[in-house]
KEBAGU-825498 format. One record per residue: residue in one letter; x, y, z of N, C-alpha, C in turn; residue number from 1. Coordinates in steps of 0.1 Angstrom, whole numbers, plus 5000, padded with zeros to 4 digits. Example, Ala and Ser with C-alpha at 12.3 -4.5 7.8 and 13.67 -1.06 7.14 Angstrom:
! KEBAGU-825498
+----+-------+--------+------+--------+---------+------+-------+--------+------+-----+
: aa : neast : nnorth :  nup : caeast : canorth : caup : ceast : cnorth :  cup :   i :
+----+-------+--------+------+--------+---------+------+-------+--------+------+-----+
:  a :  5132 :   4943 : 5078 :   5123 :    4955 : 5078 :  5132 :   4967 : 5078 :   1 :
:  s :  5128 :   4978 : 5071 :   5137 :    4989 : 5071 :  5129 :   5000 : 5079 :   2 :
+----+-------+--------+------+--------+---------+------+-------+--------+------+-----+
This chain:
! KEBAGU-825498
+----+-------+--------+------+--------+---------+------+-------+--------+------+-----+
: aa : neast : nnorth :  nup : caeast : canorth : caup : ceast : cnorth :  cup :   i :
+----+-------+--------+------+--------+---------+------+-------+--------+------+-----+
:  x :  3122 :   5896 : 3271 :   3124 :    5889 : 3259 :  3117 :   5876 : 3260 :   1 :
:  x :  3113 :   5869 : 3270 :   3106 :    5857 : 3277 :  3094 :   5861 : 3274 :   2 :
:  x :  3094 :   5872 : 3279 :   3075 :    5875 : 3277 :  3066 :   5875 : 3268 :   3 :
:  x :  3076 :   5883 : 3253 :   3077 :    5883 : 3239 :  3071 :   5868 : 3235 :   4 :
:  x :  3079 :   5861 : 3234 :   3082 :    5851 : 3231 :  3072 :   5845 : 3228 :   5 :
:  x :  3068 :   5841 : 3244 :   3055 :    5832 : 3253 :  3041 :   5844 : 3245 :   6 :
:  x :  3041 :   5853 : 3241 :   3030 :    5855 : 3239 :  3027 :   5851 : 3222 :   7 :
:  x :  3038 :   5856 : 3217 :   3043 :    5850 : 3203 :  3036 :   5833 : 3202 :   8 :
:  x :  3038 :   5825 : 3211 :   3033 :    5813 : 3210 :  3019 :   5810 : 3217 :   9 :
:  x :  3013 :   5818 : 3226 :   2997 :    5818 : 3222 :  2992 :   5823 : 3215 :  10 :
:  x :  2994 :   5835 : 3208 :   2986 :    5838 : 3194 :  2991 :   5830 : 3185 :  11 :
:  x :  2998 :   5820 : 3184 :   2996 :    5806 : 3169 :  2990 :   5798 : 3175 :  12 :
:  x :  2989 :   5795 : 3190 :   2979 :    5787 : 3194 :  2964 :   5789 : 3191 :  13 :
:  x :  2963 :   5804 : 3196 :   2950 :    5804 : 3196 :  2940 :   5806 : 3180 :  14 :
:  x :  2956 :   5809 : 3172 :   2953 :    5814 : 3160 :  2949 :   5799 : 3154 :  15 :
:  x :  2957 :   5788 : 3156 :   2956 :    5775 : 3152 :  2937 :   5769 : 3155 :  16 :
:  x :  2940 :   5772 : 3168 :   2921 :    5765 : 3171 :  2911 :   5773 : 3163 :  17 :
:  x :  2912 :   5784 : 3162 :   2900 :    5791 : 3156 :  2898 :   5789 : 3141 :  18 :
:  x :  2910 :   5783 : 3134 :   2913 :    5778 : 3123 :  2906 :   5763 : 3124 :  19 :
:  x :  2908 :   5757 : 3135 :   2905 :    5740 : 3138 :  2887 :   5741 : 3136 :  20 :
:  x :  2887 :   5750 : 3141 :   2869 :    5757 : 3149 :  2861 :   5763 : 3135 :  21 :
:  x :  2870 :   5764 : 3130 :   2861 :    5778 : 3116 :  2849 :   5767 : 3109 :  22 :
:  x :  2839 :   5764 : 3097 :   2835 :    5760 : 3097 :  2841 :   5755 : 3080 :  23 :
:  x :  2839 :   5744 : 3078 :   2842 :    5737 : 3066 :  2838 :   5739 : 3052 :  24 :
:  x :  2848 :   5744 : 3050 :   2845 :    5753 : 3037 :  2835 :   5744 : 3024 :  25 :
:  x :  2827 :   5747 : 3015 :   2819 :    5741 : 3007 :  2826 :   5735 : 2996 :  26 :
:  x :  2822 :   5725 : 2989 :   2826 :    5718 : 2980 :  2825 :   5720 : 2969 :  27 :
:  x :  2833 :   5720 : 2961 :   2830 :    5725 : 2945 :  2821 :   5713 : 2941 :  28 :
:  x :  2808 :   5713 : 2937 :   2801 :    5701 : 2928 :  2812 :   5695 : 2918 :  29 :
:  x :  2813 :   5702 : 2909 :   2821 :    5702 : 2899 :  2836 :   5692 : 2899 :  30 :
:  x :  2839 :   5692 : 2910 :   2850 :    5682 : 2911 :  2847 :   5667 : 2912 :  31 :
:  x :  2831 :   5664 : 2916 :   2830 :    5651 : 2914 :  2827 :   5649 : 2904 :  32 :
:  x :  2821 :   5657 : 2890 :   2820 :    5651 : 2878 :  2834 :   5652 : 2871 :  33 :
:  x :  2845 :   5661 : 2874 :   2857 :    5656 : 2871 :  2863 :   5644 : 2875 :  34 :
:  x :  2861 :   5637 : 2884 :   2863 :    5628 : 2891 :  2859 :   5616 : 2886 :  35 :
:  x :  2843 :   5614 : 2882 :   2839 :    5605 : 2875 :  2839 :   5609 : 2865 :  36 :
:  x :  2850 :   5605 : 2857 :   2849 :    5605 : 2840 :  2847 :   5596 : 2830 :  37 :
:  x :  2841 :   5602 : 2821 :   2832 :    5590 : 2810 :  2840 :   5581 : 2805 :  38 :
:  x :  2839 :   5570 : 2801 :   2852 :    5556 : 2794 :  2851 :   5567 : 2783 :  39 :
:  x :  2865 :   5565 : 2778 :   2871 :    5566 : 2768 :  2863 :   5566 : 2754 :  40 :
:  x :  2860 :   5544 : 2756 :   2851 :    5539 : 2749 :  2836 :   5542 : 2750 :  41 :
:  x :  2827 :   5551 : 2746 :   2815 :    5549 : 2749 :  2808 :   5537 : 2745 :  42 :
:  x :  2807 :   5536 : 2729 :   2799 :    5527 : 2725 :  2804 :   5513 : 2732 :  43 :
:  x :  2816 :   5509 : 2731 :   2820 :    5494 : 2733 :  2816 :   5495 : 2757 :  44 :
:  x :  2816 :   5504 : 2764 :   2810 :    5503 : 2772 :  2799 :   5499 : 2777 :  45 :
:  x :  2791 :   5506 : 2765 :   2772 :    5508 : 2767 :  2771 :   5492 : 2761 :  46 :
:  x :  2781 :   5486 : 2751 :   2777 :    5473 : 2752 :  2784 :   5462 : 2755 :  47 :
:  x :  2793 :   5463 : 2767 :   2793 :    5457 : 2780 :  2782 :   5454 : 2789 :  48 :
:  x :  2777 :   5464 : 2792 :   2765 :    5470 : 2802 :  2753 :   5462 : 2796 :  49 :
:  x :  2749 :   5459 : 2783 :   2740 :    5454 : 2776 :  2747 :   5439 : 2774 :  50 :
:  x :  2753 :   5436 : 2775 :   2758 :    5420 : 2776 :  2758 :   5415 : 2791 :  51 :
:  x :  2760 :   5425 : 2800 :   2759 :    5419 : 2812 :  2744 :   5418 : 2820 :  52 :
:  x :  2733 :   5427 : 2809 :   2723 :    5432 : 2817 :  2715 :   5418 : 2811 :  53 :
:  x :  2721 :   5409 : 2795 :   2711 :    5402 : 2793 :  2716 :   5389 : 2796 :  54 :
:  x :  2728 :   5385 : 2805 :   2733 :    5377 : 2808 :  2723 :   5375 : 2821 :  55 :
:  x :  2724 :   5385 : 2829 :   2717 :    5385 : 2840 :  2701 :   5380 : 2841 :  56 :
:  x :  2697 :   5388 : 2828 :   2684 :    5384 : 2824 :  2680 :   5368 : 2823 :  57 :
:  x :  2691 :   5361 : 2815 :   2693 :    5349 : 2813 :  2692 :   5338 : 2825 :  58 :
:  x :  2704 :   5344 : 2827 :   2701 :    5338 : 2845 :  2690 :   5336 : 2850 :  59 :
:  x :  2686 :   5350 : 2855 :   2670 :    5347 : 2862 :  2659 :   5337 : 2856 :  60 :
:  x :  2660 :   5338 : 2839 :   2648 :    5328 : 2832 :  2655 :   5311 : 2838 :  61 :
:  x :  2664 :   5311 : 2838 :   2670 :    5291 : 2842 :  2668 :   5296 : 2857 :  62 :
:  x :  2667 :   5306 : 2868 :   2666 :    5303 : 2881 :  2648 :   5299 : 2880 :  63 :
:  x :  2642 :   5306 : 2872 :   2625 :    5306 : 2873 :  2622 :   5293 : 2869 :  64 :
:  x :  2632 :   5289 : 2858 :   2628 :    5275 : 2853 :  2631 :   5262 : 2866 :  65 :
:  x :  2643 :   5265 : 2865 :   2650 :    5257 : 2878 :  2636 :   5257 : 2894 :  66 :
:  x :  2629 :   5267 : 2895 :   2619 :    5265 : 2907 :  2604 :   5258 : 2900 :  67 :
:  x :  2601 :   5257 : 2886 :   2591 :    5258 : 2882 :  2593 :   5239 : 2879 :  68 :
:  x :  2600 :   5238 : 2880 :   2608 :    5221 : 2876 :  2604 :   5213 : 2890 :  69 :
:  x :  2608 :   5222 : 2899 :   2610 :    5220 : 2916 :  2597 :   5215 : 2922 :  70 :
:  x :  2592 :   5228 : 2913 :   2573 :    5228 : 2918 :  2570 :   5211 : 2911 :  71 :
:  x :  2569 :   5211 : 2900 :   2559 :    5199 : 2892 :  2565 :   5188 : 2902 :  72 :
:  x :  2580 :   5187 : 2905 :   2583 :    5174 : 2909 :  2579 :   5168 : 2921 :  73 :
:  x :  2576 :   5179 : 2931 :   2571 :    5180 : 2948 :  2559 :   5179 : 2939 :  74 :
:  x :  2550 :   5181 : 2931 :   2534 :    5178 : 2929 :  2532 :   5166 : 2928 :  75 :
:  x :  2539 :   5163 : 2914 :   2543 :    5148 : 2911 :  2545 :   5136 : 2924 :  76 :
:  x :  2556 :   5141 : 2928 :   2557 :    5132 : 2942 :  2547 :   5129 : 2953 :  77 :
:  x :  2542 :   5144 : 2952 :   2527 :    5146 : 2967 :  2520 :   5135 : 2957 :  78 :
:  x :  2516 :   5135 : 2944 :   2506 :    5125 : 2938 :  2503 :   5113 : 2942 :  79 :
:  x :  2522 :   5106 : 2940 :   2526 :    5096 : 2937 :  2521 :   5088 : 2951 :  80 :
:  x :  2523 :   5097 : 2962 :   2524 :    5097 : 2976 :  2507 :   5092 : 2982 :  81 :
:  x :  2501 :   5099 : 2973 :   2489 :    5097 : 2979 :  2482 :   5086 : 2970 :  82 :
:  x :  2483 :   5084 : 2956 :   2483 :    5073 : 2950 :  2487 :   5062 : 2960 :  83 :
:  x :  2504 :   5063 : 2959 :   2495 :    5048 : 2970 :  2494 :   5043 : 2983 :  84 :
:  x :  2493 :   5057 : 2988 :   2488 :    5055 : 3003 :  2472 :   5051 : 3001 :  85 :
:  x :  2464 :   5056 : 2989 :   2452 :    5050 : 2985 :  2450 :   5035 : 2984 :  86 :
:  x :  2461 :   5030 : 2973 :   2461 :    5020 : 2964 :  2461 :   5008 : 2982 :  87 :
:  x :  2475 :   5012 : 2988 :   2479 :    5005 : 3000 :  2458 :   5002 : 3012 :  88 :
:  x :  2453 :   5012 : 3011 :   2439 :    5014 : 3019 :  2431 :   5005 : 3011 :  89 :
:  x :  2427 :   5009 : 2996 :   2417 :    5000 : 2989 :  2422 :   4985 : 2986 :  90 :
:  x :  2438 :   4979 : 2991 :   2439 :    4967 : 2987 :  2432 :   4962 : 2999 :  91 :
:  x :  2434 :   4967 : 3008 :   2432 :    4964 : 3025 :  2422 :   4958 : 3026 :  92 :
:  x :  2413 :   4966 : 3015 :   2397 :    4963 : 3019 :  2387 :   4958 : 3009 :  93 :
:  x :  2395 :   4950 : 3003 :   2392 :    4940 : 2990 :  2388 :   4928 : 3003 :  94 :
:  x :  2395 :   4923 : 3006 :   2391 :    4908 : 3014 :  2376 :   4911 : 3018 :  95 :
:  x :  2374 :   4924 : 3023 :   2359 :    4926 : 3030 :  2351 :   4925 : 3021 :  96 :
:  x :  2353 :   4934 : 3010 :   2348 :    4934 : 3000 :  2341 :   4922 : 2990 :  97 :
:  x :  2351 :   4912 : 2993 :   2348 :    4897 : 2987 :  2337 :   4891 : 2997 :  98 :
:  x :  2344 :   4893 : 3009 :   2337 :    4883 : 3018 :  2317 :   4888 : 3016 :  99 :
:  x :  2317 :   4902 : 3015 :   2302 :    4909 : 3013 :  2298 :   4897 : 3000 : 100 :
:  x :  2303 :   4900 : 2988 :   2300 :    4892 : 2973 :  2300 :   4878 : 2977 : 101 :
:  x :  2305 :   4872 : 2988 :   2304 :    4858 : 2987 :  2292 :   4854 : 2997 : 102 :
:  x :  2284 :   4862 : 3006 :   2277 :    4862 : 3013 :  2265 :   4866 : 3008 : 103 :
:  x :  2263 :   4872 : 2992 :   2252 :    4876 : 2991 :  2250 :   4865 : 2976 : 104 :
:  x :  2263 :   4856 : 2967 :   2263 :    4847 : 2965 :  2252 :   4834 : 2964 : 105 :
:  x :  2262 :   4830 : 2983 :   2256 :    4817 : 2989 :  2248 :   4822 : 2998 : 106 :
:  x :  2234 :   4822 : 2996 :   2224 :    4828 : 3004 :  2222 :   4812 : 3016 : 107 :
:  x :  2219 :   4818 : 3024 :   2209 :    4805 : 3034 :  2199 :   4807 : 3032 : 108 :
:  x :  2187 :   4798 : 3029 :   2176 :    4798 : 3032 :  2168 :   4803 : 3040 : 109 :
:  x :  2172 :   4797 : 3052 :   2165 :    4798 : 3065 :  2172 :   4812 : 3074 : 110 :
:  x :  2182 :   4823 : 3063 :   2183 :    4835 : 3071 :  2171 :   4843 : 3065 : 111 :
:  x :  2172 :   4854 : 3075 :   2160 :    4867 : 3073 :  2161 :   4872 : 3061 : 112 :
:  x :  2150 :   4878 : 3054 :   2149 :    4886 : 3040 :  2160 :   4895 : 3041 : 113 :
:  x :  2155 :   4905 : 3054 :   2159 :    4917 : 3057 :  2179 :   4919 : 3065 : 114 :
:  x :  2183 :   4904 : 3067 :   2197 :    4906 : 3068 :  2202 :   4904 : 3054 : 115 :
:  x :  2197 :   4901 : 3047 :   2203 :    4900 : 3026 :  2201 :   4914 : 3022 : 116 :
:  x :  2193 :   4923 : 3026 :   2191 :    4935 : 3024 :  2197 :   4943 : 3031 : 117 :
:  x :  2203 :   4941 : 3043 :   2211 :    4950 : 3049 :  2223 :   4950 : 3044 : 118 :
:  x :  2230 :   4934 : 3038 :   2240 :    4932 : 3031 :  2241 :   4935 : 3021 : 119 :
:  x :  2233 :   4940 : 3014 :   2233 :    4945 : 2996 :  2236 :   4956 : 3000 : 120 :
:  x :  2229 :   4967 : 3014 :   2231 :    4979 : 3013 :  2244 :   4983 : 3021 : 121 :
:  x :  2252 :   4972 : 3027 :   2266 :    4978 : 3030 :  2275 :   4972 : 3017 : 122 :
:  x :  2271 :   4963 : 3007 :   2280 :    4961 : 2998 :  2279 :   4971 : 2990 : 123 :
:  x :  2268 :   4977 : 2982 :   2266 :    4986 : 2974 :  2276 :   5005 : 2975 : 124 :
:  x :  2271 :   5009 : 2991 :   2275 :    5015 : 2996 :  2295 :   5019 : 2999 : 125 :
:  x :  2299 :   5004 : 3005 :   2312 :    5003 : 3003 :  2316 :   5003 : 2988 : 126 :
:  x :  2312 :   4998 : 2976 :   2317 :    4997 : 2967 :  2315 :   5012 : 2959 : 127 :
:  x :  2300 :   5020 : 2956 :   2308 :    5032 : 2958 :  2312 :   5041 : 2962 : 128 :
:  x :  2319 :   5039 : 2974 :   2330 :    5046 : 2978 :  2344 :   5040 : 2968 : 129 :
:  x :  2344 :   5031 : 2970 :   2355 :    5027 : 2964 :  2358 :   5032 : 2947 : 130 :
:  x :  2345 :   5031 : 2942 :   2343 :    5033 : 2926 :  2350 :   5052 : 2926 : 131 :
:  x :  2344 :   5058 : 2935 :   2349 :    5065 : 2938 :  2361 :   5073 : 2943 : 132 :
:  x :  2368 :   5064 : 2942 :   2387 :    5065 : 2943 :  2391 :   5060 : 2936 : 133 :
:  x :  2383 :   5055 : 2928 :   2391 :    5054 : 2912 :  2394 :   5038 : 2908 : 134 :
:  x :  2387 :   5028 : 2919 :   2384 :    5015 : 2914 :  2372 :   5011 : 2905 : 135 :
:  x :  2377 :   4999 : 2898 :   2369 :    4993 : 2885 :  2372 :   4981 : 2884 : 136 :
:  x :  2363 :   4969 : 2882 :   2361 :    4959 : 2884 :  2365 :   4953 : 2869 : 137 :
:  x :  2376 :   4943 : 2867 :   2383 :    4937 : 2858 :  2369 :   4933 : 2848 : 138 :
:  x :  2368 :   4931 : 2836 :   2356 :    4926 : 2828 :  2368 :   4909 : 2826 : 139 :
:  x :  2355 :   4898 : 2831 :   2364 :    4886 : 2829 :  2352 :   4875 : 2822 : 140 :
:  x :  2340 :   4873 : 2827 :   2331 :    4862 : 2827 :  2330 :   4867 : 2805 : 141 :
:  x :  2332 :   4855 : 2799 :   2323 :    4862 : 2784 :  2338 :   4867 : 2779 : 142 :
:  x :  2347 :   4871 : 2785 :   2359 :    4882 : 2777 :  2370 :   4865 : 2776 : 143 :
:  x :  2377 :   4866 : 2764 :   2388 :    4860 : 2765 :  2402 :   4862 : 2772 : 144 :
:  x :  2409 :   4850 : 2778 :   2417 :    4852 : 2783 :  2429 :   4862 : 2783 : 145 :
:  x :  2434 :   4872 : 2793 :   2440 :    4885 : 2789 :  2450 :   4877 : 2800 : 146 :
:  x :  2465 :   4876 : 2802 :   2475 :    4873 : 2811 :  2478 :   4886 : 2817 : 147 :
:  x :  2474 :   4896 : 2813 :   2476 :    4909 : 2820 :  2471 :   4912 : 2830 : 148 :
:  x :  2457 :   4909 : 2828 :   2442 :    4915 : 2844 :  2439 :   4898 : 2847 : 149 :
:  x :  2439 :   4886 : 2842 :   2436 :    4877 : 2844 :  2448 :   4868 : 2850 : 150 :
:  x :  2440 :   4856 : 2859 :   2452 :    4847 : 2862 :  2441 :   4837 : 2863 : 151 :
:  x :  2447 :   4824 : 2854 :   2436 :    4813 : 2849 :  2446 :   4803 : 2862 : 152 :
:  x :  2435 :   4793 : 2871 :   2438 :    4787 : 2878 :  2430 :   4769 : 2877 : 153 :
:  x :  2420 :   4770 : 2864 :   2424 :    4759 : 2860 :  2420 :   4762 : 2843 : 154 :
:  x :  2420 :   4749 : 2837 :   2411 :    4749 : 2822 :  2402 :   4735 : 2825 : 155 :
:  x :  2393 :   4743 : 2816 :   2375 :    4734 : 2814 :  2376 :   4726 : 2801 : 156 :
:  x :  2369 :   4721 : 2798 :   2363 :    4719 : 2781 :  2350 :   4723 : 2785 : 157 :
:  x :  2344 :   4733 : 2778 :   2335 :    4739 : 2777 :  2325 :   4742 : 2764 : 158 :
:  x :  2315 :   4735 : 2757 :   2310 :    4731 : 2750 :  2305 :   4745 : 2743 : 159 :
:  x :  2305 :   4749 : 2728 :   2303 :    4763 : 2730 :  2306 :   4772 : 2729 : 160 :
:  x :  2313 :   4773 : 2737 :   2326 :    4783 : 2742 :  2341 :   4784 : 2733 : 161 :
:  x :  2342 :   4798 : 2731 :   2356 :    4803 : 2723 :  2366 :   4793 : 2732 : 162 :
:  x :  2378 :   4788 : 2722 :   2393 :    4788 : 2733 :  2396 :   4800 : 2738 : 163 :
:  x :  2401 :   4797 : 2750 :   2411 :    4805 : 2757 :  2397 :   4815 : 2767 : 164 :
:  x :  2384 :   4813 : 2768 :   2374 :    4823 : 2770 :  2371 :   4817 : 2784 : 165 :
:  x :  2371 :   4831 : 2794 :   2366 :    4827 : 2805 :  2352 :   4827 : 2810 : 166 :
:  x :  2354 :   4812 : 2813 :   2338 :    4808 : 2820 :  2330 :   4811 : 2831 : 167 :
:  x :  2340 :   4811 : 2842 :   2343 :    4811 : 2853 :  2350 :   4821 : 2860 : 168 :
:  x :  2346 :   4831 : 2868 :   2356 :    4841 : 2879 :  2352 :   4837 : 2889 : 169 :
:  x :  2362 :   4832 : 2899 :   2363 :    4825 : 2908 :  2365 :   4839 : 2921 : 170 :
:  x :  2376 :   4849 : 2914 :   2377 :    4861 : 2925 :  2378 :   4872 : 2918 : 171 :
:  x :  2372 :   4879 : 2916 :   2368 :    4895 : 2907 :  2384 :   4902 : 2911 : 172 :
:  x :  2386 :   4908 : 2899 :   2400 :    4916 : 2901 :  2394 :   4930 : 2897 : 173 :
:  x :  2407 :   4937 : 2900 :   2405 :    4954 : 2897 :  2414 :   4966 : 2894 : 174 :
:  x :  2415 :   4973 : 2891 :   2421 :    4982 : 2885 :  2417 :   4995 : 2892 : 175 :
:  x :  2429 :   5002 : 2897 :   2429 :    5017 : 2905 :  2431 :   5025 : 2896 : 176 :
:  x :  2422 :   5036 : 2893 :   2428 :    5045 : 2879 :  2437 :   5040 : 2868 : 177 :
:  x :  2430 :   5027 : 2860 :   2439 :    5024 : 2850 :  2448 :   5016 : 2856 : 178 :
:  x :  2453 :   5013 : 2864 :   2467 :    5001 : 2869 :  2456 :   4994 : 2879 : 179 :
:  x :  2463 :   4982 : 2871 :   2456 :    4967 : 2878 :  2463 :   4968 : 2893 : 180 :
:  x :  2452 :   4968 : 2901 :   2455 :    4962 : 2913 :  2453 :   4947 : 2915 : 181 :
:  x :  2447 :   4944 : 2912 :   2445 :    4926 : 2917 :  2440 :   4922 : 2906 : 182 :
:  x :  2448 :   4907 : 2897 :   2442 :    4903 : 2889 :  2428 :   4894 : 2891 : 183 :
:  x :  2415 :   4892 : 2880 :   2409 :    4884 : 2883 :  2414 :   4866 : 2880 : 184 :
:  x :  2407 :   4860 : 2891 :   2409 :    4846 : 2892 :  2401 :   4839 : 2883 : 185 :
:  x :  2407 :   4831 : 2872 :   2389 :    4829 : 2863 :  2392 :   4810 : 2863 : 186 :
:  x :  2383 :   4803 : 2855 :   2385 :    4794 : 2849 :  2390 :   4795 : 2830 : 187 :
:  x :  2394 :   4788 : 2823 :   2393 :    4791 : 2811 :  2394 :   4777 : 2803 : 188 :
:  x :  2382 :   4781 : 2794 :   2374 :    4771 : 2782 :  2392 :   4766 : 2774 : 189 :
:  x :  2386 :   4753 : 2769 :   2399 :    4753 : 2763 :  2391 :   4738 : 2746 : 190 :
:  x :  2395 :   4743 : 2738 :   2384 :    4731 : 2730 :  2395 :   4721 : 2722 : 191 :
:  x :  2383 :   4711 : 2718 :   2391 :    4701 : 2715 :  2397 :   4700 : 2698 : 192 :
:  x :  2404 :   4698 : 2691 :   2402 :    4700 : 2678 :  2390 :   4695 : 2671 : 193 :
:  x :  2382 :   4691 : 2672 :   2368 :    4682 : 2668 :  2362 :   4696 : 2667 : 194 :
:  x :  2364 :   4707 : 2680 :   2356 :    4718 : 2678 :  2365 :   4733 : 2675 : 195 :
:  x :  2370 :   4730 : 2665 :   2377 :    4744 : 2659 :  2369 :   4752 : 2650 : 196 :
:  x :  2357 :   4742 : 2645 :   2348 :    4749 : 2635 :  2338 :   4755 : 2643 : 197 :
:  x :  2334 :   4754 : 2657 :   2330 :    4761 : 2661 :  2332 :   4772 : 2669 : 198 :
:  x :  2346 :   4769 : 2675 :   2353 :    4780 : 2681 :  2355 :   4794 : 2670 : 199 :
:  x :  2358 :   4786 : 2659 :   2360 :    4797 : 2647 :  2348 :   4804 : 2647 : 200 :
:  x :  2334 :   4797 : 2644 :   2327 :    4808 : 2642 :  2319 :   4815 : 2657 : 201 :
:  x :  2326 :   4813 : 2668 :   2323 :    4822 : 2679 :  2336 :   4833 : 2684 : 202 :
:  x :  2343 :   4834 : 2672 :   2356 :    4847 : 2675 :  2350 :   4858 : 2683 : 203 :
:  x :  2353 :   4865 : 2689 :   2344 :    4875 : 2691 :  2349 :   4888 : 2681 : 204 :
:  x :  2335 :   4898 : 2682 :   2336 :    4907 : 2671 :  2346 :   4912 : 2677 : 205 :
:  x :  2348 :   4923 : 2663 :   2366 :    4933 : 2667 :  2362 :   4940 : 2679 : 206 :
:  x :  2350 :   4948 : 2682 :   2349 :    4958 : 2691 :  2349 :   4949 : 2710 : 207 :
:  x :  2354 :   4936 : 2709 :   2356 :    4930 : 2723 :  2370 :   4934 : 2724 : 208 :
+----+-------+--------+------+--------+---------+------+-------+--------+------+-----+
């Protein structure tokens, strides 16, 4: 009756593994499209899907905007940056600049032809370079007094001569791309009332 038994329980054993061991039965396709089933709502779905697709859309146009804003301001800045790491170089080299113009000025006599010639050709040379980074020499001698590019350091009576008109540039000023760097130093005519009739008729034309 033991023996019975015990064999009784290796054939569900063995019967169980072969079962464990068999190979995995195939899947009905069909159950996953039951599975995934269609909303209810079609239309009000499809435009969900179309609300979220142009939201997204939206998004992306302010992320492109948002980098393209990024861009101009880092250009702007690099500009700004090199503007006046320039402006800071060409103020530098104004003193030298003057000192050339005041040396070819006040000549000596008794120096060589050919050092006044070597000095025109390092003034000329330095200057354009300079013209070439975007400096321009203030118009003062002949122009009337501007408080903008001008700084009058004394007044004349000057026979002739408009009120307020400079006679005198004592230190040339300049302008980097349009922004005054250094005003000019001028003198400026100033007349007496005895001569308003002829200051009147030396106004200058409109196109000064």
């Amino acid at each position: 009756m033991t023996d019975k038994k015990k064999s009784m329980e290796d054939f569900e054993l063995s019967d169980r593994a072969a079962k464990d061991t068999s190979p995995e039965e195939p899947r009905d396709e069909g159950s996953f499209v039951q599975q995934a089933k269609l909303p209810a709502d079609l239309p009000a779905a499809y435009q969900r899907l179309l609300a979220e697709k142009q939201e997204i859309f939206a998004r992306l146009l302010r992320k492109q905007a948002e980098i393209e804003n990024f861009r101009k301001r880092v250009e702007r800045e690099k500009e700004d940056f090199l503007q006046h790491a320039t402006m800071g170089l060409i103020r530098a080299l104004l003193p030298t600049l003057d000192s050339l113009e005041r040396g070819l000025k006040h000549r000596e006599q008794d120096a060589p032809a050919k050092f006044y010639e070597g000095l025109e050709l390092i003034h000329k040379e330095l200057l354009e370079v300079l013209k070439r980074a975007g400096l321009e020499p203030v118009e003062s001698e002949g122009k009337l007094f501007d408080p903008h590019i001008h700084q009058a350091v004394e007044t004349v009576e000057a026979e002739g001569r408009r009120d307020q008109e400079v006679v005198e540039e004592l230190q040339r000023g300049y302008k980097l791309k349009q922004r005054l760097l250094r005003p000019a130093i001028v003198k400026v005519a100033v007349t007496q009332p005895g001569d308003a009739t002829a200051a009147s008729e030396a106004q200058p034309d409109e196109d000064e």
